[in-house]
VOPABA-722300 format. One record per residue (C-alpha): residue in one letter; x, y, z; residue number from 1. Coordinates in pm, 1 decimal. Layout:
N
ATOM|aa|u|v|w|i
ATOM|A|X|Y|Z|NUM $
...
REM end
This chain:
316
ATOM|aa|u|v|w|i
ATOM|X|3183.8|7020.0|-11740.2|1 $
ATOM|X|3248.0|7315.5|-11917.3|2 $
ATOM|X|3352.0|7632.1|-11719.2|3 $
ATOM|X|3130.4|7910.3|-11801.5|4 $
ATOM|X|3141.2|8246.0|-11596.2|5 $
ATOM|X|2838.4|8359.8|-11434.9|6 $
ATOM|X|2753.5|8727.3|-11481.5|7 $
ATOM|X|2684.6|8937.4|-11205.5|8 $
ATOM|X|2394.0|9162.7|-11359.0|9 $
ATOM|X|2342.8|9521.6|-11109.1|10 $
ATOM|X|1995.5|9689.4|-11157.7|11 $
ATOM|X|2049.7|10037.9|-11113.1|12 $
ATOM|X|1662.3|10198.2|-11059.9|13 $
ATOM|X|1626.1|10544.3|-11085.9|14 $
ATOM|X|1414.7|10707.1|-10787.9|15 $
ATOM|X|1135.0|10873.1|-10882.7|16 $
ATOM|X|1016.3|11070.7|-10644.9|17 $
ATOM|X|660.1|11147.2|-10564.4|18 $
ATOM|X|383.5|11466.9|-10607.2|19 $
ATOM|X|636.1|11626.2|-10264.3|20 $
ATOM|X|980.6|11534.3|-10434.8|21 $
ATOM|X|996.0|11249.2|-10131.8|22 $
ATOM|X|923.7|11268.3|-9744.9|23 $
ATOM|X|1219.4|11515.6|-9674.0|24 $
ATOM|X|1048.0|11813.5|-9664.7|25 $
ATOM|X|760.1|11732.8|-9394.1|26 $
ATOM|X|1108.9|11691.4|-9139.7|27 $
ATOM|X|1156.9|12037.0|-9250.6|28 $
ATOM|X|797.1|12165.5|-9221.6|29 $
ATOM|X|795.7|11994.8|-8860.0|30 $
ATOM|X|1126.8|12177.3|-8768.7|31 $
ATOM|X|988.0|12454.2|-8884.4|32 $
ATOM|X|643.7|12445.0|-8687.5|33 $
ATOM|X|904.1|12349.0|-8324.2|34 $
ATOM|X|1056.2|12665.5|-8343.3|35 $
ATOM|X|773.3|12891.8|-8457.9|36 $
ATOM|X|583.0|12743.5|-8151.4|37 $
ATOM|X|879.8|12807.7|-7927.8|38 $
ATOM|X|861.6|13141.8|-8065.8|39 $
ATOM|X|514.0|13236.7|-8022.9|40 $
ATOM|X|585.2|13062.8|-7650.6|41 $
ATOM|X|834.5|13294.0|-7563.9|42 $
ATOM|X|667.6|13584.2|-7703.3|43 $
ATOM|X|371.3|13483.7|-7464.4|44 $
ATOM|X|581.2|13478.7|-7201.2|45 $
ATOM|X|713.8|13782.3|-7236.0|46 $
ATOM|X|449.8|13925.0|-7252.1|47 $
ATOM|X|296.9|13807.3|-6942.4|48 $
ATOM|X|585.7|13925.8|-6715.5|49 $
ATOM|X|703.4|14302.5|-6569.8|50 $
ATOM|X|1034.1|14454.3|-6680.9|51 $
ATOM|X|1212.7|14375.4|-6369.4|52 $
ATOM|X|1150.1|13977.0|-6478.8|53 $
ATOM|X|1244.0|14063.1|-6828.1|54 $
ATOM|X|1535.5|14233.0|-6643.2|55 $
ATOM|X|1626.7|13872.5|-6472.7|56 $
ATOM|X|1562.5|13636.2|-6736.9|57 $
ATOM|X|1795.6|13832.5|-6989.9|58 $
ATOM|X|2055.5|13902.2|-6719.9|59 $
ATOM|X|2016.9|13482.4|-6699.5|60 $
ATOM|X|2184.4|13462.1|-7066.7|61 $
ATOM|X|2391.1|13727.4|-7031.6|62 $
ATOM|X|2620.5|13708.5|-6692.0|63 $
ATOM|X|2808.5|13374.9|-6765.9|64 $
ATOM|X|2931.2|13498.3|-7115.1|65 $
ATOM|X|3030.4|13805.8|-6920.1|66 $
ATOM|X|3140.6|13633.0|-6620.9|67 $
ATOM|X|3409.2|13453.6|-6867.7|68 $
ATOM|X|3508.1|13777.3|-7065.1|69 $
ATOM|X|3598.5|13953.8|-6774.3|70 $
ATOM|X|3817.6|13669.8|-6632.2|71 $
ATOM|X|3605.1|13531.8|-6366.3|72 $
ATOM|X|3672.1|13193.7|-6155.1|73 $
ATOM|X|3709.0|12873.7|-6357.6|74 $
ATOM|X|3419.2|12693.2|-6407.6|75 $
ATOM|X|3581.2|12389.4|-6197.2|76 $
ATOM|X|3669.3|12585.0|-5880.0|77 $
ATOM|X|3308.0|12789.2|-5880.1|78 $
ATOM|X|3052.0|12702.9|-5671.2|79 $
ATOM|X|2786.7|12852.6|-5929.0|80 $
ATOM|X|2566.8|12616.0|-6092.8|81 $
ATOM|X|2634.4|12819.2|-6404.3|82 $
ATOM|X|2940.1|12752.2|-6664.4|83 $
ATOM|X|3228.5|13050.8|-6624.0|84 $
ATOM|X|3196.9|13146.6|-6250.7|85 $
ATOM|X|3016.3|13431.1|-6127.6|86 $
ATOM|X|2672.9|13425.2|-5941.7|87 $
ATOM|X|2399.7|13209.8|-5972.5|88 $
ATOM|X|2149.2|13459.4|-6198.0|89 $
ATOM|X|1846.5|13298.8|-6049.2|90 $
ATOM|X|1941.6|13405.1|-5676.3|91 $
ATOM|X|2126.9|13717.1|-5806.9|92 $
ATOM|X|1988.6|14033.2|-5666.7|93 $
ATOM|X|2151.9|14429.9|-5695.4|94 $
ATOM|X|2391.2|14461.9|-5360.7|95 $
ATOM|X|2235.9|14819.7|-5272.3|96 $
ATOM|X|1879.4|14650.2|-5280.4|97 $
ATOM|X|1955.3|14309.8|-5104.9|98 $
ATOM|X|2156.3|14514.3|-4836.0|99 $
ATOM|X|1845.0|14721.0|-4831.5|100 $
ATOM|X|1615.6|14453.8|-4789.0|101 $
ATOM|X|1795.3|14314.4|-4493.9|102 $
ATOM|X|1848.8|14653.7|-4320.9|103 $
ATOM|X|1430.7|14702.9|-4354.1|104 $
ATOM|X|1389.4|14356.7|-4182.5|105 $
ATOM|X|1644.7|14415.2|-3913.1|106 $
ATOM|X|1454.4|14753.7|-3865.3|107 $
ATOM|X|1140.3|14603.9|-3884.3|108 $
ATOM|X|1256.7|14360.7|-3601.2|109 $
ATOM|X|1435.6|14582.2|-3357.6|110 $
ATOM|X|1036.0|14825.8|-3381.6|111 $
ATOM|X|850.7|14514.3|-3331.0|112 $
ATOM|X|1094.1|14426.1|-3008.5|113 $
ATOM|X|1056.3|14763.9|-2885.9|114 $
ATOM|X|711.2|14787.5|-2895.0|115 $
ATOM|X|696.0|14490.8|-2680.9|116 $
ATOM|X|906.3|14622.0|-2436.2|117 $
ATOM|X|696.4|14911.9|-2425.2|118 $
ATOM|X|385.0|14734.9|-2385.8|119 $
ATOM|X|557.8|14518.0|-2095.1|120 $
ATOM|X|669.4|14856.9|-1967.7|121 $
ATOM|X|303.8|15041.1|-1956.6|122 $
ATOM|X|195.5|14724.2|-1809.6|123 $
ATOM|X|399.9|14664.3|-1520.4|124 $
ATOM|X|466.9|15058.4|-1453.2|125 $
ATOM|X|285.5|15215.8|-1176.4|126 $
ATOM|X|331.7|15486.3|-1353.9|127 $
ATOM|X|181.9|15408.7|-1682.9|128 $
ATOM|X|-114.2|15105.4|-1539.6|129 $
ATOM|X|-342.4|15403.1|-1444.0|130 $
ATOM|X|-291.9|15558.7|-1776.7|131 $
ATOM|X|-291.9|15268.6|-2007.5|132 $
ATOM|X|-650.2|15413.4|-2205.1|133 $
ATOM|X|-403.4|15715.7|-2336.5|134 $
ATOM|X|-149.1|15510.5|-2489.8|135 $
ATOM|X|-231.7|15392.1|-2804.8|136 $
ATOM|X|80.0|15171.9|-2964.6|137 $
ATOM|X|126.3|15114.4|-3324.2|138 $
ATOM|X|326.6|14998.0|-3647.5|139 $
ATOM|X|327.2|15202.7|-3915.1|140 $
ATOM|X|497.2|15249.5|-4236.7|141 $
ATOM|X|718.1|15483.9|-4055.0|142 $
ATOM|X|777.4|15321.0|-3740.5|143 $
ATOM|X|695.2|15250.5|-3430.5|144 $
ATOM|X|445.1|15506.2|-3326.5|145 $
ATOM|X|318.0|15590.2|-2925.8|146 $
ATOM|X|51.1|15843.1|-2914.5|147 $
ATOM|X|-54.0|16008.9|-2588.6|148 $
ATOM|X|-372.8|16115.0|-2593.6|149 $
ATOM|X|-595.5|16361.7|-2410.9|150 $
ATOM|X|-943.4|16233.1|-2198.1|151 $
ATOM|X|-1211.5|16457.7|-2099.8|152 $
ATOM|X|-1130.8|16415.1|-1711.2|153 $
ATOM|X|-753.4|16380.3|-1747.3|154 $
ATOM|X|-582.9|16645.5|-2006.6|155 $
ATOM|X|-229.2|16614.9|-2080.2|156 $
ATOM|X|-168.1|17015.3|-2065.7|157 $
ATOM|X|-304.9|17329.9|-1882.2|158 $
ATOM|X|-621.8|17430.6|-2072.5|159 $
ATOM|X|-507.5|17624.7|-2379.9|160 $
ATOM|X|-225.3|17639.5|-2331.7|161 $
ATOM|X|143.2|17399.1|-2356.2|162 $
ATOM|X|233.7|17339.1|-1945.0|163 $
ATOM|X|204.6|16992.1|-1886.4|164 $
ATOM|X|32.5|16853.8|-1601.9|165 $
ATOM|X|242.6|16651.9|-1370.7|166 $
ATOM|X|126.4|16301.8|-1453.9|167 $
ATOM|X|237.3|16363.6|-1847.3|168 $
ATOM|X|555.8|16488.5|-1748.8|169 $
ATOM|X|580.8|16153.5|-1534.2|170 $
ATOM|X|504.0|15963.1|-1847.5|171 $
ATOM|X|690.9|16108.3|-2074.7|172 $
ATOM|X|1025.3|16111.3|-1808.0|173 $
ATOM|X|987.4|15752.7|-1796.3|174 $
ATOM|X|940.4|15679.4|-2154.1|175 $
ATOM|X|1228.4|15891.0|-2240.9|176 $
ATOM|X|1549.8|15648.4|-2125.8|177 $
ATOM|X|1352.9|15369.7|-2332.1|178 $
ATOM|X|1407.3|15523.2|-2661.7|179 $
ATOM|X|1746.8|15589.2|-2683.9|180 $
ATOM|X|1776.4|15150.9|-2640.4|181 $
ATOM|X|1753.1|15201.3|-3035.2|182 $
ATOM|X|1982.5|15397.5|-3303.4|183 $
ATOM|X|1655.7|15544.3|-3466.9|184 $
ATOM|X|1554.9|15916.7|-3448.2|185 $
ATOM|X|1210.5|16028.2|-3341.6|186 $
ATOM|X|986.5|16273.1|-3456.8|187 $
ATOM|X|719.3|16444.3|-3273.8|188 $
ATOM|X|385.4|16597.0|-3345.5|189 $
ATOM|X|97.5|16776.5|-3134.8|190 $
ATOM|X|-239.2|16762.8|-3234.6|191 $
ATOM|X|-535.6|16970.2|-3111.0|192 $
ATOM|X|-924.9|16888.0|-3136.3|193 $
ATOM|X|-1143.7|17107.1|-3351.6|194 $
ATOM|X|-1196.7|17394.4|-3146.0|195 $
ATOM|X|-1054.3|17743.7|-3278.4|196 $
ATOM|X|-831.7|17836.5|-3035.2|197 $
ATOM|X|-866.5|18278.4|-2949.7|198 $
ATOM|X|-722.3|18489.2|-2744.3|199 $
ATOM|X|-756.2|18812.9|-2912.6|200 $
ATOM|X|-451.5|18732.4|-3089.2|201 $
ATOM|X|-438.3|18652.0|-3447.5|202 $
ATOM|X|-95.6|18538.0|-3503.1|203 $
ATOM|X|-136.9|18247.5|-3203.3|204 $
ATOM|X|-384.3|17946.6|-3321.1|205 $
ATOM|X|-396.1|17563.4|-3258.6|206 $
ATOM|X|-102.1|17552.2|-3520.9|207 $
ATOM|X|127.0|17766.8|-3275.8|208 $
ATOM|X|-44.3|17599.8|-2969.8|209 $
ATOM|X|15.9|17216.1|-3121.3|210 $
ATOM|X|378.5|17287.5|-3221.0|211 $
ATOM|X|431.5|17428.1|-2822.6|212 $
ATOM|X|305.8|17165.4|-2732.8|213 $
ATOM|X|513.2|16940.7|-2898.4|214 $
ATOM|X|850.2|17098.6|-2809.2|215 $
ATOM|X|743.8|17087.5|-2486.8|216 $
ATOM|X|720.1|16786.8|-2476.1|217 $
ATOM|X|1055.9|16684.9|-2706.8|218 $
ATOM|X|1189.6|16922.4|-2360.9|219 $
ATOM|X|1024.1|16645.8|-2098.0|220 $
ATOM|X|1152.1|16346.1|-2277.1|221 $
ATOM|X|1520.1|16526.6|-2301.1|222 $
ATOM|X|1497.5|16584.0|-1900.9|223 $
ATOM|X|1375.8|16250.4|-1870.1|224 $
ATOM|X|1688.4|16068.3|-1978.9|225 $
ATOM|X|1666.6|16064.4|-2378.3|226 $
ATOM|X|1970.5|16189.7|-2602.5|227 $
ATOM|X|1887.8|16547.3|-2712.0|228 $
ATOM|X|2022.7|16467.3|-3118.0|229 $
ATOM|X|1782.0|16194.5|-3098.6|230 $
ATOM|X|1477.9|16393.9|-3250.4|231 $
ATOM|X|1507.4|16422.6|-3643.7|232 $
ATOM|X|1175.2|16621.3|-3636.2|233 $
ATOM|X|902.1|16835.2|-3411.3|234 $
ATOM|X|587.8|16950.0|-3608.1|235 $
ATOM|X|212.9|17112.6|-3511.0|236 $
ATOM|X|-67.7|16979.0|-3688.0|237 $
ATOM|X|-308.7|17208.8|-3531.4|238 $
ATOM|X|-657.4|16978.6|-3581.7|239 $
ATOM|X|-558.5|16864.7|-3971.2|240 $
ATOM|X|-557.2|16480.5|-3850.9|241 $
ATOM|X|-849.8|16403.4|-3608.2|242 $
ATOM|X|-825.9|16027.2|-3411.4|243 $
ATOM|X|-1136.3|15974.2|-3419.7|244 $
ATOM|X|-1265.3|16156.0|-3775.2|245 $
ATOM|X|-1632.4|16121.8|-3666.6|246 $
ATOM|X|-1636.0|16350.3|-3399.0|247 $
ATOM|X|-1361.3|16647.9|-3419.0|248 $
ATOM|X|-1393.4|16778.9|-3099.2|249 $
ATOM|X|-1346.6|16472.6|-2930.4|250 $
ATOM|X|-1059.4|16531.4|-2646.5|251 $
ATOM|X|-853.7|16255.5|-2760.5|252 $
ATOM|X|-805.5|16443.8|-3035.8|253 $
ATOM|X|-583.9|16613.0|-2860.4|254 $
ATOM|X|-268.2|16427.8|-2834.7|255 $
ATOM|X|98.8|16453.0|-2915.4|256 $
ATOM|X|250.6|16173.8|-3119.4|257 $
ATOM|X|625.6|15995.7|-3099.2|258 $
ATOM|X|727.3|15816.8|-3388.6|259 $
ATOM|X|1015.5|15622.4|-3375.9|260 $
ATOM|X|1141.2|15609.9|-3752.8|261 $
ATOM|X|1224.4|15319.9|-3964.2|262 $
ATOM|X|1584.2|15319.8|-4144.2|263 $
ATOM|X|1392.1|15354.9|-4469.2|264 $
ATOM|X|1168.6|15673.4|-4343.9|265 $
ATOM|X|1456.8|15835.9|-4148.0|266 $
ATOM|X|1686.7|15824.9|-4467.3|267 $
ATOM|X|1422.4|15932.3|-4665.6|268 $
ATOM|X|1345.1|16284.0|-4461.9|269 $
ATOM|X|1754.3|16361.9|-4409.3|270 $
ATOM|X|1808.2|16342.4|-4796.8|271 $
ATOM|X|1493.8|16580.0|-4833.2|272 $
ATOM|X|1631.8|16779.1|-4598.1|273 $
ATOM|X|1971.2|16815.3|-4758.9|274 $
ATOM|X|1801.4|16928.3|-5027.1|275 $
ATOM|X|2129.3|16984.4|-5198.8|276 $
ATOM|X|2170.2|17247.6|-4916.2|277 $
ATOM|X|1886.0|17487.2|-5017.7|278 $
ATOM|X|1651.2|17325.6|-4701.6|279 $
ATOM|X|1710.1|17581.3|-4460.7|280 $
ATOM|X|1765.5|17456.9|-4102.9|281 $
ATOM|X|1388.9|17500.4|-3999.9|282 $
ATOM|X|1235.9|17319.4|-4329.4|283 $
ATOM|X|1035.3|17091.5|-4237.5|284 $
ATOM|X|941.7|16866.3|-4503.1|285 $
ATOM|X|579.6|16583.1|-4503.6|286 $
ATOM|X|533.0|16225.6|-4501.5|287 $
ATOM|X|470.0|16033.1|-4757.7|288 $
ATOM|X|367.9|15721.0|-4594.8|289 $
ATOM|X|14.9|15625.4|-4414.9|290 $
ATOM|X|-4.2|15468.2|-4105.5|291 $
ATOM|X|-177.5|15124.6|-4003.5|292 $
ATOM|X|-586.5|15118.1|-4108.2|293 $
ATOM|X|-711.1|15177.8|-3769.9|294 $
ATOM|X|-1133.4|15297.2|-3705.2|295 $
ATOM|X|-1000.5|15581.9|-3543.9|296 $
ATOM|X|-647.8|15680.8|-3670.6|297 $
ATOM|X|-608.3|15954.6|-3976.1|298 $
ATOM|X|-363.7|15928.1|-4200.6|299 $
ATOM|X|-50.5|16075.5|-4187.3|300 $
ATOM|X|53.6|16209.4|-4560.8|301 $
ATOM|X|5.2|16551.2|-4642.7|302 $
ATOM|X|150.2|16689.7|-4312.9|303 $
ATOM|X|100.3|17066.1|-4331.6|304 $
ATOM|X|403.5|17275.8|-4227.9|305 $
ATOM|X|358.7|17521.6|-3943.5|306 $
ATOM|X|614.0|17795.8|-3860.7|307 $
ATOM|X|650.5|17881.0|-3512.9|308 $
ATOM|X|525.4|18161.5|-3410.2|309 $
ATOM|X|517.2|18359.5|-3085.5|310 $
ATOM|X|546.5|18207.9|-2747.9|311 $
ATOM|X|256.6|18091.9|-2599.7|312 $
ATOM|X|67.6|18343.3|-2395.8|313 $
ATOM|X|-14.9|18304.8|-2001.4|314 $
ATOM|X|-348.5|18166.4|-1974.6|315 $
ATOM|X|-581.5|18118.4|-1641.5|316 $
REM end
């Protein structure tokens, strides 16, 4: 048998590729379509959220990188669920605000606590039961506010005129040792109704007559028990803000106001009285918040400022 060798013939085919030049370029065109949809996502997104979430989401890619860069913890002895130490960015919040946020809430606390003790107080006081229809008790956006207002039968003060009557002395002596239970100033402001106040002198009005009032009665709560640096603020609104807005001349109208001030508010009226030490020592400076909705309560914003003016005169 003769030994021939058997020839190993390799077809070598040439690719021709199709009308596309192949299939490679719809993997492109699909890569391509991801990212421009990923783009026009975020875009979207973006769009759809405030600055202070833009704020987060880039501080999200930016605090590990600088985390490392400054030489933070080691990724294996952090307790962050993010690579190169450092806070978590999604529970990351500015140290001045978060302590802020937790002072307001303690504040908010320690009001709503105190106006339950007052409430247990004027309930179970002999001396407050009989007057319980003159003191109204609120939250507001600057604190805890007790109002004590006039009746037609039973007036808080001598008829035009700021001597208290000996059952508002009594309740403002007791309420007095109460307040200083919490760090928080007070201010104080009387009110009148809407009748013009005259004595044949010009330079004494409700404005004169509500701020005497008012001192007078910072004076009661002072001899009463309460810590004299305690009031941040005593102001006369004259008959600017009426209780009940329907009627003006309505006698509980006439009333004089406590508010115990909220950390937030308190701050807020010492800085504008700094002033950068151009506030002079009697400035007294508004409110910029508004109380609780209420059918008969004004609002409290645009407090007009009242100089004191003359002592008030004897009246009959």
């Amino acid at each position: 048998m003769s030994t021939e060798k058997h020839r190993v013939v390799v077809r070598r085919v040439a690719a021709h590729g199709g009308g596309g030049h192949g299939g490679g370029w719809k993997i492109a065109y699909a890569d391509f379509m991801t990212a421009m949809m990923a783009f026009f996502l975020v875009m979207w997104l973006l769009s759809n959220t405030s600055p202070k979430q833009r704020e987060g989401i880039a501080e999200h890619f930016r605090m590990p990188l600088e985390v490392a860069l400054s030489g933070g913890e080691k990724s294996s002895t952090s307790i962050s669920v993010v690579p190169g130490g450092g806070m978590d960015p999604s529970t990351r919040v500015d140290g001045e605000v978060q302590r802020a946020d937790a002072e307001d809430d303690a504040d908010a606390d320690r009001l709503a606590s105190m106006k339950e003790r007052l409430d247990k107080l004027i309930e179970n006081s002999p001396v407050f039961r009989q007057f319980r229809s003159q003191i109204l008790i609120d939250i507001t956006t600057e604190g805890l506010r007790l109002q004590i207002v006039d009746s037609e039968n039973r007036p808080m003060f001598d008829l035009a005129s700021a001597q208290l009557v000996p059952h508002m002395r009594a309740i403002l002596r007791e309420i007095g040792p109460t307040l200083n239970e919490l760090p928080n100033k007070i201010t104080l402001s009387g009110h009148t109704d809407a009748f013009v106040y005259t004595n044949g002198d010009r330079s004494y009005g409700n404005w004169e007559l509500s701020a005497d009032r008012a001192n007078a009665s910072r004076r009661e709560l002072v001899i009463g028990g309460m810590a004299e640096n305690k009031v941040l603020r005593v102001v006369g609104l004259a008959d600017s803000m009426h209780l009940d807005r329907s009627n003006p001349r309505n006698p509980i109208n006439r009333r004089i106001s406590i508010i115990l001030l909220n950390h937030r508010t308190q701050q807020q009226i010492e800085n504008e009285n700094r002033g950068g030490g151009s506030a002079g020592a009697g400035a007294i400076l508004p409110a910029r918040s508004k109380p609780s909705p209420s059918p008969f309560l004004a609002p409290t914003d645009n407090l007009k400022v009242t100089v004191k003016g003359s002592p008030a005169p004897t009246h009959p």
